[in-house]
C-alpha positions, 0 to 999 in steps of 0.5 A: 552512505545511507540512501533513501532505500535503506531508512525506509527499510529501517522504518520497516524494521522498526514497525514489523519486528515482531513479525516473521520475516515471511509474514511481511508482504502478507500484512496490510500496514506494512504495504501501507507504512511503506506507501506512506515513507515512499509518499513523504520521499516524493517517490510517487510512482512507487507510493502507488504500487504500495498502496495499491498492495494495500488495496489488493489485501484490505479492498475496502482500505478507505485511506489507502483509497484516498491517498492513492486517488491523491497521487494519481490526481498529483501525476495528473491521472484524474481517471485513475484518481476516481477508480481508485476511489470506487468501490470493489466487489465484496468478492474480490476481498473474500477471495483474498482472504480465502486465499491468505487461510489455504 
């Protein structure tokens, strides 16, 4: 039987293949492929924790931003809904990168 779980995960195969396995997690369009098949699948609360992977990788991800602000404004959570959409340090974004070099 093939569970939802496991086509996302085969569309993860097909758009990382030609990563390292241990490179997966570290790349932002993997989290945000991933939010984005949670998405369609109607798993809103597991589409956050993606894109909010994407976001603590790309902090400036526009897109990621804006889909979750939609999700948390679909659960009915307009304060999350706006924090979602505002700007982060810069340094956030250069400790994590910092961070991925070491």
């Amino acid at each position: 039987m093939v569970t939802v779980r496991s086509l996302v995960r085969c569309v993860l195969i097909g758009c990382c293949s030609s990563l390292p396995r241990a490179d997966w997690l570290l790349q932002p369009a993997v989290w945000l492929r991933y939010a984005e098949c949670l998405n369609a699948l109607q798993d809103k609360l597991a589409a956050i924790a993606a894109y909010e992977e994407v976001i603590k990788l790309v902090p400036t991800h526009s897109s990621a931003r804006i889909s979750l602000s939609a999700l948390h404004q679909q659960l009915g959570h307009p304060d999350d809904a706006l924090r979602a959409l505002l700007p982060q340090p810069i340094s956030a974004g250069i400790s994590i990168i910092f961070n991925l070099i070491q």
